[in-house]
N, CA, C and O atoms as CSV, one atom per row, in Angstrom:
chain,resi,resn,atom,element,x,y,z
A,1,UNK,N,N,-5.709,-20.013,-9.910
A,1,UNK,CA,C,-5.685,-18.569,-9.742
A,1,UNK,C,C,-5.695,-17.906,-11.108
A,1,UNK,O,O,-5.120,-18.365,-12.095
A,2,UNK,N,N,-6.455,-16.699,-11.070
A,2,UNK,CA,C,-6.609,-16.098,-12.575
A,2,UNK,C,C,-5.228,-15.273,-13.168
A,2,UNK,O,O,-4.473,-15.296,-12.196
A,3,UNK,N,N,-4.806,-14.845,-13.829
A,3,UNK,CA,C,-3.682,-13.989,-14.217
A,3,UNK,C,C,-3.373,-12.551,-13.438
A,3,UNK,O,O,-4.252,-11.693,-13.364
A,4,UNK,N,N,-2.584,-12.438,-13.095
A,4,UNK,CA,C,-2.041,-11.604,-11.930
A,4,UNK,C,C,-1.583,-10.261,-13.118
A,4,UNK,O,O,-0.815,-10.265,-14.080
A,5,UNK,N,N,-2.600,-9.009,-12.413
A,5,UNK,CA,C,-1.765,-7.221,-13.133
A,5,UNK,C,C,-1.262,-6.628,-12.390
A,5,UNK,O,O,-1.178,-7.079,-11.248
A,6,UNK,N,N,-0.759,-5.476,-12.680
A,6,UNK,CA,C,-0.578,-4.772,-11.709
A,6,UNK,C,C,-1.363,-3.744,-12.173
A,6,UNK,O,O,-1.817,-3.567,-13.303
A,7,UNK,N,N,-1.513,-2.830,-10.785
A,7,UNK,CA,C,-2.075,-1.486,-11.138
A,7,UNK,C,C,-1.814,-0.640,-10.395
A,7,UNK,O,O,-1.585,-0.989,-9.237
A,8,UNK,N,N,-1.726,1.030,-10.789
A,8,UNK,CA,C,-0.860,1.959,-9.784
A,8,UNK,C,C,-1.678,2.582,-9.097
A,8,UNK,O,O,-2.724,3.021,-9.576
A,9,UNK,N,N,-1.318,2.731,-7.790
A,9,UNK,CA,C,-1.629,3.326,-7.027
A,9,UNK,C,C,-2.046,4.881,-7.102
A,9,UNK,O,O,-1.197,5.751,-7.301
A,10,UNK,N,N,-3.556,5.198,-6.911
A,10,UNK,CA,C,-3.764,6.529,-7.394
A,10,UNK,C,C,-3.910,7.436,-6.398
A,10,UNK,O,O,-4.637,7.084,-5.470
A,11,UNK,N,N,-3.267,8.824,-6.327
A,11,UNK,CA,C,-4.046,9.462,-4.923
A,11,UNK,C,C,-5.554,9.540,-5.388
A,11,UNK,O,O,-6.149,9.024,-6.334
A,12,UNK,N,N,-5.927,10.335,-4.419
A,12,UNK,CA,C,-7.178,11.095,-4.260
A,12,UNK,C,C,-7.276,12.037,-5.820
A,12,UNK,O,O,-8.120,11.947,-6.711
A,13,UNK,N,N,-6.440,12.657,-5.748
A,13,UNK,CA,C,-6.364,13.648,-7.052
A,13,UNK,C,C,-6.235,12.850,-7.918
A,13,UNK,O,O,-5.650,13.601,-8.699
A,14,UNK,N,N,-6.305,11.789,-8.522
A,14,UNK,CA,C,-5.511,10.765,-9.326
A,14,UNK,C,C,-4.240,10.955,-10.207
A,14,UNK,O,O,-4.042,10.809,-11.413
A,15,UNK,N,N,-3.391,11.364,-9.085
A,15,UNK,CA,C,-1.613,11.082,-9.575
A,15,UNK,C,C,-1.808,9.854,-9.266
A,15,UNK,O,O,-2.666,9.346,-8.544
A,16,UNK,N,N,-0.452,9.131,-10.208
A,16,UNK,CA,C,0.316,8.010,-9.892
A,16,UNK,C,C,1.598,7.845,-10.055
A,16,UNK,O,O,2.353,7.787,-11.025
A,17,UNK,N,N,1.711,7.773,-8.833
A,17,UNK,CA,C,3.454,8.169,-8.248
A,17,UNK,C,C,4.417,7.050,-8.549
A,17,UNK,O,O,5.622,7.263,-8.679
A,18,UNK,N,N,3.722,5.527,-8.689
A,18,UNK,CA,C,4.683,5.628,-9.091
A,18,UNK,C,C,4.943,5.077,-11.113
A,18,UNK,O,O,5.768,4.406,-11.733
A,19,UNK,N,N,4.100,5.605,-11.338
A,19,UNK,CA,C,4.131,5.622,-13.186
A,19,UNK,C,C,4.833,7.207,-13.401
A,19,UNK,O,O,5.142,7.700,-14.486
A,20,UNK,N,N,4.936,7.631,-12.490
A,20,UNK,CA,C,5.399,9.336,-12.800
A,20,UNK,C,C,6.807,9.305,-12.367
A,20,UNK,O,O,7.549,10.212,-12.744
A,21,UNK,N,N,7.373,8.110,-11.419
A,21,UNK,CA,C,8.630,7.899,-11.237
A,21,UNK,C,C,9.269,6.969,-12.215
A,21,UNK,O,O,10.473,7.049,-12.458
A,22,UNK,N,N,8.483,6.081,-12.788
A,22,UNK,CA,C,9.275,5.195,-14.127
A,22,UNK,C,C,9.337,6.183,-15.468
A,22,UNK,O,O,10.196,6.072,-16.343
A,23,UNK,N,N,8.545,6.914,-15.466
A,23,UNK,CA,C,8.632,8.017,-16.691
A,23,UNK,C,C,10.265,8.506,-16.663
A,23,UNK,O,O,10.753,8.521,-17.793
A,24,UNK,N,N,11.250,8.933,-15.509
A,24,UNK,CA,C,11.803,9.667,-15.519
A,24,UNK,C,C,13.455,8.468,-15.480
A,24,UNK,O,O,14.672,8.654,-15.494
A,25,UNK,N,N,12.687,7.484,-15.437
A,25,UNK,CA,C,13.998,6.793,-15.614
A,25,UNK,C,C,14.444,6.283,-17.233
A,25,UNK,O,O,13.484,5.953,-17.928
A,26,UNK,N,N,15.298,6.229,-17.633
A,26,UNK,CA,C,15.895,6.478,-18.827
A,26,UNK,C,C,15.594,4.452,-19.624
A,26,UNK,O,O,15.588,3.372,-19.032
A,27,UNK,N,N,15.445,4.707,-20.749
A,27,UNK,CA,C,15.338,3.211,-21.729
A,27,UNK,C,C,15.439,1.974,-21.150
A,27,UNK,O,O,14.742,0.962,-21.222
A,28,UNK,N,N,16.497,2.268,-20.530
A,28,UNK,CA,C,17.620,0.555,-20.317
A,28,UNK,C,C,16.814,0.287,-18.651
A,28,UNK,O,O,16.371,-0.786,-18.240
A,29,UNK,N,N,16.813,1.385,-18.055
A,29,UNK,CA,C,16.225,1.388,-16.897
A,29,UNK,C,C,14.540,0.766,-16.740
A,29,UNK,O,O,13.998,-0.162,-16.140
A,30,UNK,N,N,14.190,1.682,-17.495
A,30,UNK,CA,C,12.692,1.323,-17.802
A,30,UNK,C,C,12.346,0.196,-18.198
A,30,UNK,O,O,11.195,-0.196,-18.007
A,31,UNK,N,N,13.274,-0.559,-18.835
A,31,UNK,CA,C,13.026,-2.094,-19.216
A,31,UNK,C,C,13.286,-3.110,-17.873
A,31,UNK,O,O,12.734,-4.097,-17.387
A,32,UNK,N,N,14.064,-2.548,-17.676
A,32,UNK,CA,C,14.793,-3.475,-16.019
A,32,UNK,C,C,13.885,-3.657,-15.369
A,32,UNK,O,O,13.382,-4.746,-15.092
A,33,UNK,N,N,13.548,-2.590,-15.034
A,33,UNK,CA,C,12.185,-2.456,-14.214
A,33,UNK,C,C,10.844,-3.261,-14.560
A,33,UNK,O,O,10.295,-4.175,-13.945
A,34,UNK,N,N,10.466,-2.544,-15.880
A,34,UNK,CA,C,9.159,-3.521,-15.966
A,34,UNK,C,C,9.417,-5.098,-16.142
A,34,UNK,O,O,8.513,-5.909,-15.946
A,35,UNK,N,N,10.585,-5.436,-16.488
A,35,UNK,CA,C,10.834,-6.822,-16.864
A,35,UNK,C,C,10.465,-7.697,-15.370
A,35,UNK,O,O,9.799,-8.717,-15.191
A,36,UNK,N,N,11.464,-6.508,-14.093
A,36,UNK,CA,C,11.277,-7.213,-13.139
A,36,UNK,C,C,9.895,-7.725,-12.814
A,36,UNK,O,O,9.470,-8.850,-12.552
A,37,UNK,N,N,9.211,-6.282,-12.934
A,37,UNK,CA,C,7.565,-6.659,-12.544
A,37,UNK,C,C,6.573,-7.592,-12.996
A,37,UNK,O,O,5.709,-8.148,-12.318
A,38,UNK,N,N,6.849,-7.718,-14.472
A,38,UNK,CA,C,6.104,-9.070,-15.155
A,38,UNK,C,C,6.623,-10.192,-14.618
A,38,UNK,O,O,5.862,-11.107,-14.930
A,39,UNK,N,N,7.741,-10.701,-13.815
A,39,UNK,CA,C,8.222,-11.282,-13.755
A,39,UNK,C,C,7.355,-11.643,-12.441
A,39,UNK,O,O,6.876,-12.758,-12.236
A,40,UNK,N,N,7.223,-10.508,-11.568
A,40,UNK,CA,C,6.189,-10.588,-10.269
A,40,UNK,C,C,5.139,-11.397,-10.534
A,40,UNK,O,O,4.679,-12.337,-9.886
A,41,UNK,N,N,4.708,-10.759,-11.905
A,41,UNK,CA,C,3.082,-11.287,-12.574
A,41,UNK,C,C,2.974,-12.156,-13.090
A,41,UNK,O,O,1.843,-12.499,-13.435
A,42,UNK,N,N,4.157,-12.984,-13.417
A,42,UNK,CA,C,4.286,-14.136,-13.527
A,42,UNK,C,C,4.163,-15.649,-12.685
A,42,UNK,O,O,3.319,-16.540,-12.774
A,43,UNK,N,N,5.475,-15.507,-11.780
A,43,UNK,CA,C,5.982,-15.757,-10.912
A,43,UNK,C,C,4.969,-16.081,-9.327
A,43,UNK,O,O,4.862,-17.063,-8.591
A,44,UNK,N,N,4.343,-14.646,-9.328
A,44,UNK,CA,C,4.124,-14.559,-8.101
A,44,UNK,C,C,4.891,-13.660,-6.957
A,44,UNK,O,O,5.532,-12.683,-7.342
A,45,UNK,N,N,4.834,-13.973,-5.569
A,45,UNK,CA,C,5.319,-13.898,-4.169
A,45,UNK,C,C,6.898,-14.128,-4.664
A,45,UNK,O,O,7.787,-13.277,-4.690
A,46,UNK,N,N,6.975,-15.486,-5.037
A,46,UNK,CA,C,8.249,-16.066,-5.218
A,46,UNK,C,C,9.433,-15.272,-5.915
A,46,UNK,O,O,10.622,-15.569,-5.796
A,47,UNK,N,N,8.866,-14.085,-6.753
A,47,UNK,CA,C,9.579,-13.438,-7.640
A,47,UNK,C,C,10.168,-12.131,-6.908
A,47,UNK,O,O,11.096,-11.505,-7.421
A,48,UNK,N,N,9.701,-11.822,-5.927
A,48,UNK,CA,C,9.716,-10.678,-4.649
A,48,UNK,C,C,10.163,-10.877,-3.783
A,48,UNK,O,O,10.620,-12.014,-3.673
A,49,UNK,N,N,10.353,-9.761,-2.424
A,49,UNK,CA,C,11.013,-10.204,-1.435
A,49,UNK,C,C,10.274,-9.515,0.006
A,49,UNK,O,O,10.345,-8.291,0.121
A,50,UNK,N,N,9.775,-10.084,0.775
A,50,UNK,CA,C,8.739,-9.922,2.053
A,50,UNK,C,C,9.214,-8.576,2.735
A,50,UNK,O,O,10.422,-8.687,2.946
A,51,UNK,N,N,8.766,-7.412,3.142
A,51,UNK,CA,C,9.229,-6.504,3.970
A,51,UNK,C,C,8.656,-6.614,5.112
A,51,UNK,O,O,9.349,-6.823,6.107
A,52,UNK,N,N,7.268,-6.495,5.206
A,52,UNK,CA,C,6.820,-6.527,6.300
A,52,UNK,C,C,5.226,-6.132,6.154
A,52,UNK,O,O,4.975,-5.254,5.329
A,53,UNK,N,N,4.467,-6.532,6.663
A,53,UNK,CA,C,3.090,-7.131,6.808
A,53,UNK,C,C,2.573,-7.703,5.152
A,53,UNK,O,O,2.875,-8.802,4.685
A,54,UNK,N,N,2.081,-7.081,4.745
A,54,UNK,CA,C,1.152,-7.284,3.187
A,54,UNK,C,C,2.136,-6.417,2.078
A,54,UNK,O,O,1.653,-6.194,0.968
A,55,UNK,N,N,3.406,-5.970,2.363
A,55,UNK,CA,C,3.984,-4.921,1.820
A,55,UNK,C,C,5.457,-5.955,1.496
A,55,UNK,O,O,6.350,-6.353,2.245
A,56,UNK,N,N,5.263,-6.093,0.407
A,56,UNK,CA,C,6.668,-6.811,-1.057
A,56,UNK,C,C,7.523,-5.572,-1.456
A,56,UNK,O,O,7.204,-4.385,-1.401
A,57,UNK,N,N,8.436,-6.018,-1.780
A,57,UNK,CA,C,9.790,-5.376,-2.534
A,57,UNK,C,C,9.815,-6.079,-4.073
A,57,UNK,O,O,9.666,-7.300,-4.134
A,58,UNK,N,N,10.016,-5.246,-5.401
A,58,UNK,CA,C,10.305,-6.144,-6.497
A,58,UNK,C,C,11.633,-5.180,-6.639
A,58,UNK,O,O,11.622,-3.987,-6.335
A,59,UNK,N,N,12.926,-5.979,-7.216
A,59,UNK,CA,C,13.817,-5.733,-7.438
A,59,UNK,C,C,14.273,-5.732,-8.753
A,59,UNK,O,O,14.177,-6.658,-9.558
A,60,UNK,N,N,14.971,-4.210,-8.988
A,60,UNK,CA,C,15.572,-4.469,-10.531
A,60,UNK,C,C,17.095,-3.229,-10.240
A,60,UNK,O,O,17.432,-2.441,-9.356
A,61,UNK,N,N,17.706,-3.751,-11.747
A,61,UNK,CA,C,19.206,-3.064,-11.571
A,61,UNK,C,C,19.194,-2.608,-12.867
A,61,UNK,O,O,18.818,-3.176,-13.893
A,62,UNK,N,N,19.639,-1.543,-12.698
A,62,UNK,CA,C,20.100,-0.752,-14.030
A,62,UNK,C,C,21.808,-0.914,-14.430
A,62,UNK,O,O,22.455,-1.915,-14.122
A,63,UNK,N,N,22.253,0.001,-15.001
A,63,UNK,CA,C,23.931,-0.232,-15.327
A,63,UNK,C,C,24.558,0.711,-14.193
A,63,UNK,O,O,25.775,0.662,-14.012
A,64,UNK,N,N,23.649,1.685,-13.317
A,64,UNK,CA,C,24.479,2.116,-12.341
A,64,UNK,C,C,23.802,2.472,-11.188
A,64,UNK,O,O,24.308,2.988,-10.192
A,65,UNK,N,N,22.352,2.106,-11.397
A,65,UNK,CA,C,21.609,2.452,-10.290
A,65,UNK,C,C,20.499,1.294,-9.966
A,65,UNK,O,O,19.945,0.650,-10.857
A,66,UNK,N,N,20.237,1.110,-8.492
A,66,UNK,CA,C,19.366,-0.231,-8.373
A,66,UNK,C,C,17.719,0.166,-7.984
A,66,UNK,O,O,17.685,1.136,-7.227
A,67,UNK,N,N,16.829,-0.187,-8.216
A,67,UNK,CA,C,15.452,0.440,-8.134
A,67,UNK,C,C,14.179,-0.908,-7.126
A,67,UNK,O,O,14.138,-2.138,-7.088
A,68,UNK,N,N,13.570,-0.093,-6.649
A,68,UNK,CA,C,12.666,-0.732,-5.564
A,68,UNK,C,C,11.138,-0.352,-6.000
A,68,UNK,O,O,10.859,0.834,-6.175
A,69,UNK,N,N,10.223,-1.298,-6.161
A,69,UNK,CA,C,8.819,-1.134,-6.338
A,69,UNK,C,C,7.974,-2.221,-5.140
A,69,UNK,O,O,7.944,-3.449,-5.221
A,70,UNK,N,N,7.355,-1.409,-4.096
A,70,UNK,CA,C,7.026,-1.502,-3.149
A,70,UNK,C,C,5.746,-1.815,-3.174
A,70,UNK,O,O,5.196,-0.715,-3.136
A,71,UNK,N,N,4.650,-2.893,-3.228
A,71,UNK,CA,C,3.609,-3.132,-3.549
A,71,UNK,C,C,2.941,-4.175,-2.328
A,71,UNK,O,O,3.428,-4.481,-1.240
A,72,UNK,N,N,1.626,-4.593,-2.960
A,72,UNK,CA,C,0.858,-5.416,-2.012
A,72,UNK,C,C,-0.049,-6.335,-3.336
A,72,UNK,O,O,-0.347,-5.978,-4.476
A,73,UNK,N,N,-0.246,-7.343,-2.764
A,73,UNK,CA,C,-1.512,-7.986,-3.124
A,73,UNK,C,C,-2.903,-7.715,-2.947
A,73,UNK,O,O,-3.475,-7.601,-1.862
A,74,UNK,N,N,-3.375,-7.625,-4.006
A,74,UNK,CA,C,-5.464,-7.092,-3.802
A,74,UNK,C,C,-6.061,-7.977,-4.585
A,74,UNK,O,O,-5.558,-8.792,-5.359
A,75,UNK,N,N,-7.591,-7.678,-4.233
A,75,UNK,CA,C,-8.739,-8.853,-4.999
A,75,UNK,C,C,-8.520,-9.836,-4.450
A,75,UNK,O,O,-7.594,-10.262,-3.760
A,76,UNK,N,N,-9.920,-10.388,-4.973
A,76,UNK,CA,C,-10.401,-12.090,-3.965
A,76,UNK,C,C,-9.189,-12.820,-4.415
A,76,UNK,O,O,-9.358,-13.003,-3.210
A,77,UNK,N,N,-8.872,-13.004,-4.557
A,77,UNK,CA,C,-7.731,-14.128,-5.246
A,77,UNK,C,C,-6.815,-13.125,-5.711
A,77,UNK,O,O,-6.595,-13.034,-6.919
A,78,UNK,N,N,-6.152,-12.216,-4.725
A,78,UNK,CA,C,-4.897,-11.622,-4.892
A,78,UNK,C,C,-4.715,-11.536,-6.635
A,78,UNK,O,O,-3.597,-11.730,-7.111
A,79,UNK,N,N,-5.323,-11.380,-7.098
A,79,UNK,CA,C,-4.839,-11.129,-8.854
A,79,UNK,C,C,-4.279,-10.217,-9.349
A,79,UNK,O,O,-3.710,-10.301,-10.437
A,80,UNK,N,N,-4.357,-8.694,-8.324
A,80,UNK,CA,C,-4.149,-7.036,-8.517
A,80,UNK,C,C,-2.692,-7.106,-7.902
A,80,UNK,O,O,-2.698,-7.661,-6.803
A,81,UNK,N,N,-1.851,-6.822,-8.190
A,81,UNK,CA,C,-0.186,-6.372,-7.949
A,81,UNK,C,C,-0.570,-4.757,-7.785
A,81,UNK,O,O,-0.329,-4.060,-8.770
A,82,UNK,N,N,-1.129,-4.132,-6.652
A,82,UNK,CA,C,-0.863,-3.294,-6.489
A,82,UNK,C,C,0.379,-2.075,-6.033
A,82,UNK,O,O,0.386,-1.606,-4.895
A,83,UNK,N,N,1.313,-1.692,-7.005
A,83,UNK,CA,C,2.356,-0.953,-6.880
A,83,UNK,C,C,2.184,0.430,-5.958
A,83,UNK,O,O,1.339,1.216,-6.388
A,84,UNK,N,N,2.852,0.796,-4.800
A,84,UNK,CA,C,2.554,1.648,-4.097
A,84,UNK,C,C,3.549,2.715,-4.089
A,84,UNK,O,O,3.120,3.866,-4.174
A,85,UNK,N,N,4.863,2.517,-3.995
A,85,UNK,CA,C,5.966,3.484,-4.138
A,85,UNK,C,C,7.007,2.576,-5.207
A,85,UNK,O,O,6.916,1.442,-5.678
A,86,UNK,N,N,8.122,3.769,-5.345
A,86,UNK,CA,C,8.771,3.273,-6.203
A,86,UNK,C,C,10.194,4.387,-6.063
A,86,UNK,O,O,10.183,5.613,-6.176
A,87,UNK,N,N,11.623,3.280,-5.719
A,87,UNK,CA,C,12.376,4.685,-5.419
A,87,UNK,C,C,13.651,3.919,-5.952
A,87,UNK,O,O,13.632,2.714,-6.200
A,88,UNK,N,N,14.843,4.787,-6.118
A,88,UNK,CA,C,16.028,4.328,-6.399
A,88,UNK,C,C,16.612,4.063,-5.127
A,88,UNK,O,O,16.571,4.801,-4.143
A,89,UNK,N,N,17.098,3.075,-5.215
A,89,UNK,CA,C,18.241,2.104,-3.748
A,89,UNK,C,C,19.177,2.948,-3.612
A,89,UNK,O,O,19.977,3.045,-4.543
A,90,UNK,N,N,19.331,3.723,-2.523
A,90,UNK,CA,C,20.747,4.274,-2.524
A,90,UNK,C,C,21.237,3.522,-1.140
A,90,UNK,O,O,22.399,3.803,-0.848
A,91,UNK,N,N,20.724,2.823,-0.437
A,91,UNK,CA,C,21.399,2.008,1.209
A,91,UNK,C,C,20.950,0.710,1.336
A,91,UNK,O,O,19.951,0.262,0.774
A,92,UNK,N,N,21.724,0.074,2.114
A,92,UNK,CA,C,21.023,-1.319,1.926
A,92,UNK,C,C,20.113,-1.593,2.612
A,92,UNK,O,O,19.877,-2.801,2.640
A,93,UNK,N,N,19.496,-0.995,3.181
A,93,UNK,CA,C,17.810,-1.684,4.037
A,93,UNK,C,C,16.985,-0.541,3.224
A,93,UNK,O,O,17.112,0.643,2.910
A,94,UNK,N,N,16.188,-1.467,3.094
A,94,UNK,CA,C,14.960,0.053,2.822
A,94,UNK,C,C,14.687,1.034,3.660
A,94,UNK,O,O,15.034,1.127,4.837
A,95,UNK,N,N,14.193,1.609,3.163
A,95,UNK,CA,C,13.901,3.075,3.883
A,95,UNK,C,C,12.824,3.125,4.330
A,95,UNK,O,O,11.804,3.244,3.651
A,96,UNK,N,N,12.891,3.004,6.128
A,96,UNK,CA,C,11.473,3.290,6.631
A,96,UNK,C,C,10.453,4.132,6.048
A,96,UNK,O,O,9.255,3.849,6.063
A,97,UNK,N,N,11.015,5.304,5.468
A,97,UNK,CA,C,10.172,6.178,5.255
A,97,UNK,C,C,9.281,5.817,4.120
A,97,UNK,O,O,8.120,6.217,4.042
A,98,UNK,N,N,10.003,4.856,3.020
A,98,UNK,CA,C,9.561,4.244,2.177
A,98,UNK,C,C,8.465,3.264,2.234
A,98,UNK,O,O,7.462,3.236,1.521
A,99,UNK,N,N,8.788,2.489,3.150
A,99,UNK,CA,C,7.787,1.364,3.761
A,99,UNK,C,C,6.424,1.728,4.644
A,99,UNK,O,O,5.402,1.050,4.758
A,100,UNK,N,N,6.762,3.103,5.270
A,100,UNK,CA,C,5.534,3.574,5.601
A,100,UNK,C,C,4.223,3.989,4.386
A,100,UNK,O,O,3.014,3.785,4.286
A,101,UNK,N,N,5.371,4.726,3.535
A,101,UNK,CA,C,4.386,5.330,2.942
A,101,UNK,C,C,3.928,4.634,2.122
A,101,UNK,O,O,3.118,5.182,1.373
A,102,UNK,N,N,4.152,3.505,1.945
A,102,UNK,CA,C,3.642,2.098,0.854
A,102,UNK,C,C,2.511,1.398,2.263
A,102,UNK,O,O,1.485,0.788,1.963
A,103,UNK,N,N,2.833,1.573,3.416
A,103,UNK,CA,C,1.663,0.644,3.972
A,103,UNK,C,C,0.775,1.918,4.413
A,103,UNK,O,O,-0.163,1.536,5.112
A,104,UNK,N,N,0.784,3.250,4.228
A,104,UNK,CA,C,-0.515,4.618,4.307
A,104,UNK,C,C,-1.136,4.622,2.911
A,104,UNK,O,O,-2.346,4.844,2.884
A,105,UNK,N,N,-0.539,4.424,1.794
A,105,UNK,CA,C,-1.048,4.323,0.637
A,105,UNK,C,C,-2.457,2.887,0.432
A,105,UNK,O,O,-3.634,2.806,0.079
A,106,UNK,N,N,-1.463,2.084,0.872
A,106,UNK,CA,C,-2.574,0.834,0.892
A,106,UNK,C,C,-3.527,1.021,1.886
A,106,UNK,O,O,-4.584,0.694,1.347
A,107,UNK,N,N,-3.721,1.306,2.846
A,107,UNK,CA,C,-4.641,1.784,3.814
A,107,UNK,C,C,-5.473,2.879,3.291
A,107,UNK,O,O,-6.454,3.131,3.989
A,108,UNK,N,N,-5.276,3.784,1.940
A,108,UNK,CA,C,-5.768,4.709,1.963
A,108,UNK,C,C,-6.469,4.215,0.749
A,108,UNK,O,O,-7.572,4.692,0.484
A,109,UNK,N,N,-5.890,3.223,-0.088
A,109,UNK,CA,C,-6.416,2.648,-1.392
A,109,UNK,C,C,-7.624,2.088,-1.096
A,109,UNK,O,O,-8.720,2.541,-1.428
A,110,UNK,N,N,-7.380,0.948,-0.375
A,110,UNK,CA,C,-8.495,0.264,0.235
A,110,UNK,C,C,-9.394,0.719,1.121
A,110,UNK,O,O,-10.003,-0.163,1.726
A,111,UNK,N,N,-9.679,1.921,1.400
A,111,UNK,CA,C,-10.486,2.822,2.682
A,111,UNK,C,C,-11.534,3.509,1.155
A,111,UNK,O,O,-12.755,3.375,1.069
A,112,UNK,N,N,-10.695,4.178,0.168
A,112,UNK,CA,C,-11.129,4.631,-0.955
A,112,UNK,C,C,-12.038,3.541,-1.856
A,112,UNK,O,O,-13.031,3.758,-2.550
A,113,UNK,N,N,-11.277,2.202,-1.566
A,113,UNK,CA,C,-12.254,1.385,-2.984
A,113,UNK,C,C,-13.433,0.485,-2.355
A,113,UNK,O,O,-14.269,-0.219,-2.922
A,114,UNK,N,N,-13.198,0.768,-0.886
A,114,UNK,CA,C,-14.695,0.151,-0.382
A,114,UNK,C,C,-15.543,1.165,-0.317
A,114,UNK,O,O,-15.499,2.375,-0.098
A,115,UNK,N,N,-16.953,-0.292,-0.764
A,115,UNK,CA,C,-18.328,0.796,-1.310
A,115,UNK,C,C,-18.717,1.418,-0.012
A,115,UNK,O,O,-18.466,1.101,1.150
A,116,UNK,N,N,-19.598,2.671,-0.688
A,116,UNK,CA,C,-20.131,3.336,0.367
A,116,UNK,C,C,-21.384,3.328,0.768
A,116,UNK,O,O,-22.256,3.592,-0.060
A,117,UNK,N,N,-21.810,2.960,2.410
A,117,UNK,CA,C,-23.155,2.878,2.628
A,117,UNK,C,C,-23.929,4.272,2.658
A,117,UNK,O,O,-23.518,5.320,3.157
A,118,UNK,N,N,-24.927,4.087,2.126
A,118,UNK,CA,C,-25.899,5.313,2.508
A,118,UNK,C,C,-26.831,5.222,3.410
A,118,UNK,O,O,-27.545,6.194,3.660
């Protein structure tokens, strides 16, 4: 398998929600986080934790707050770590609302990056 990236999820407008949510988390945080994720890109599956259909959890902890990056696998050989949401843990199950909008995002990614017939 070739080397595994990630890449963020863009709307339509091209925000990315969640590079606009790591912006706002502070040094120590911001390291936690990406450390976790290379660690994804390292690692793999194995480094994550299954939610439900094509939709992963990567986990990281700060000194007082715990953080969730909600992604999927893309490309022929899964190589793309596509990141879809990204939120601070405040309960212990995820948040439906969270998990939806990480499996409408991917539905909307992939509806967007297939070519178009004329």
């Amino acid at each position: 398998m070739g080397r595994r990236r990630w890449r963020d999820y863009r709307t339509e407008t091209g925000a990315r929600p969640v590079r606009d949510f790591m912006e706002t988390l502070d040094a120590l945080e911001f390291a936690e986080l990406t450390a976790a994720m290379k660690r994804v890109a390292r690692e793999g599956l194995a480094a994550a934790r299954h939610l439900r259909g094509e939709v992963y959890e990567v986990r990281a902890r700060g000194q007082t707050r715990q953080f969730r990056v909600l992604f999927a696998q893309e490309g022929q050989a899964s190589q793309v770590i596509l990141s879809l949401t990204a939120f601070i843990k405040k309960t212990q199950r995820t948040p439906l609302r969270e998990l939806e909008l990480a499996e409408q995002r991917l539905s909307d990614w992939r509806a967007r990056s297939r070519p178009r017939l004329h």
